[in-house]
Every structure is written in structure tokens, then in C-alpha cells.
N, C-alpha and C positions, 0 to 999 in steps of 0.2 A: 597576743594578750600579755600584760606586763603583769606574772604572774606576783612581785614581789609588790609594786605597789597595792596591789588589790589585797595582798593579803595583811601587809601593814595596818592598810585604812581598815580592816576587819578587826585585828588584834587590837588596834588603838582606840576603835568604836563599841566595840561588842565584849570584849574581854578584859583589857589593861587600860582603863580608865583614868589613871592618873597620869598619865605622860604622854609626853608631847609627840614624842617620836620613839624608834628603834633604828638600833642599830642591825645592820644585818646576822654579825655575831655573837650578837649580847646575848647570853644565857638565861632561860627565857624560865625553865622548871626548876634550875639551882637556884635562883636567886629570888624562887617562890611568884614569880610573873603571873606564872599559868599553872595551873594544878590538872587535879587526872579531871577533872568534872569541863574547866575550861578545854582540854583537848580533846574530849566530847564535842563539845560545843565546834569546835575548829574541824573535829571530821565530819561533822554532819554538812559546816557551810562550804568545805572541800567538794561534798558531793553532790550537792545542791550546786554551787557556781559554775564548777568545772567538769560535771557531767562525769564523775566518774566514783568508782568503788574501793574501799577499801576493805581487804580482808584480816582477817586478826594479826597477819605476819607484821602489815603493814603498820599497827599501830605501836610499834617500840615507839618508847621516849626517845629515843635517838632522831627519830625523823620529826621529833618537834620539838629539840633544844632553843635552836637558834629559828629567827626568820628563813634562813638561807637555806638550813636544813629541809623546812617545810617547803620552800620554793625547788630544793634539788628531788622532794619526794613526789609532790603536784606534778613536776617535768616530766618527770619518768612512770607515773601513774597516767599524764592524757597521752605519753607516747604512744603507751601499751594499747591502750583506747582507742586510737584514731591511726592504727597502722592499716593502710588496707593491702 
């Protein structure tokens, strides 16, 4: 699953409406993108898409600066998930 398109076309459909695209590391909360209500919104469709859980450690603002960040926390959140 190509964790980073899906969650572009998310942020660009559902949350950050006015632009066209994202960069991978463009700074998504400094530069007022996404607030704490939009990273709501993005853990809910996290858990919903990609079958997995977030627990309170998980939700620093660090792991939803950038797209990349979200894509490096999603990775390692279905790893944990789907290790058998």
C-alpha cells in the first residue's frame, strides 16, 4: 500500500483544501496547515484506513509535522499490527 499517496489525497481532500499538493516535508502545524482538531480528524482516518490503533504516546505533534512524518508513524504503527 503506498502509504504516502493515500494519505496526501486525505490531507488535500478532507483537511487542507486549498492547495494543490504537499510536499513531503513541508511543515504542516507551524505553518497553521493542520491544527489539533484536523489531527483528530487524520487519527481517526489512520485508524479507520489502515486497521490500526493509536494510543496517547502516539499522538505528539511530531508524528504529524510533515506528510513524511505521518507516513514514517502509519509504517511502524501496521508493522506493529501485522507482525505474526
Amino acid at each position: 500500500m503506498d502509504y504516502k499517496e493515500t494519505i496526501k489525497k486525505y490531507l488535500l481532500n478532507e483537511v487542507i483544501h486549498d492547495m494543490s499538493d504537499l510536499e513531503d516535508n513541508q511543515q504542516l502545524i507551524d505553518s497553521g496547515l493542520i491544527d489539533s482538531i484536523s489531527i483528530v480528524k487524520v487519527i481517526i482516518f489512520f485508524e479507520n484506513e489502515f486497521d490500526i490503533s493509536f494510543e496517547e504516546k502516539d499522538m505528539s505533534p511530531i508524528n504529524f509535522e510533515t506528510v513524511q512524518a505521518m507516513v514514517d508513524t502509519v509504517s511502524k504503527k501496521t508493522q506493529k499490527y501485522h507482525i505474526y
